[in-house]
N, C-alpha and C positions, 0 to 999 in steps of 0.2 A: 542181389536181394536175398533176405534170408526166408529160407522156407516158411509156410504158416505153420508147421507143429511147432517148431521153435518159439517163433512170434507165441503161441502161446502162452508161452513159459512167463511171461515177462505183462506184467498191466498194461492196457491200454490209453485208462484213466484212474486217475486216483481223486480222493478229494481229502484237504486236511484241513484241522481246526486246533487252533489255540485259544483258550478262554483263561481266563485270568482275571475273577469278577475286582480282587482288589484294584485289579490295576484300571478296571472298565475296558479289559480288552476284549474283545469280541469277534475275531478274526479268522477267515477261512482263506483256503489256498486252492483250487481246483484244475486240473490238466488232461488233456486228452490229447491222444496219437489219432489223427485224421490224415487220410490219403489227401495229395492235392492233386491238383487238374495237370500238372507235368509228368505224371509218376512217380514223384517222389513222396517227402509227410513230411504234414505239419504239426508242429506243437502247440497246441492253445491252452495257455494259461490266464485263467481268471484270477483277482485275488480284491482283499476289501472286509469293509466290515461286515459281519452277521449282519443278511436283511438288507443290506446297499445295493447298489449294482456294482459297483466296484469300478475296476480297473481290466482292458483285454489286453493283452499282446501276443503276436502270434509270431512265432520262429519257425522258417522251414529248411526241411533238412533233405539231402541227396534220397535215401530208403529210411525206413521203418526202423531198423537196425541200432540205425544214429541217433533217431528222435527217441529211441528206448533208452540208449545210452545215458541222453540227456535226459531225459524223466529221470531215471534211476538217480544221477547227480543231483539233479535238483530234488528231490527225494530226501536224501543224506542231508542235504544242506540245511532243509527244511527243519527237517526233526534237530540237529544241534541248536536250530533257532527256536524249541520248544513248540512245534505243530504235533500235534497227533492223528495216527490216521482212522480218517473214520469209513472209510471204504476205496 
């Protein structure tokens, strides 16, 4: 497991939004790195329109480390798909 000053370095959660009033899109993207009940962590990603409840699914992973990884990927992904971060 990687130490917490590192963990650090790296978000825990992030939240992102794409608006596009021509298109009427209205959309956000939400993630957090959460421990689970094994030792390891979970990725919970929310997504949907401004103002819905959306959509959960939750991914878990071996450590903290992984599920950073994966944030950071889906991250990247994100943004070529036009989201912006807003925190």
């Amino acid at each position: 497991m990687t130490s917490p000053s590192q963990m650090s370095l790296f978000p825990l959660s992030v939240y992102m939004q794409r608006i596009c009033p021509q298109k009427n899109e209205w959309r956000y993207y939400a993630m957090v790195i959460q421990p689970d009940l094994f030792g390891g962590a979970a990725l919970m990603r929310r997504w949907g329109r401004i103002g819905a409840a959306g959509r959960i699914r939750l991914d878990l992973y071996a450590n903290e480390g992984a599920a950073a990884n994966a944030l950071a990927a889906l991250v990247r992904h994100r943004k070529k798909r036009g989201y912006r971060l807003v925190s």
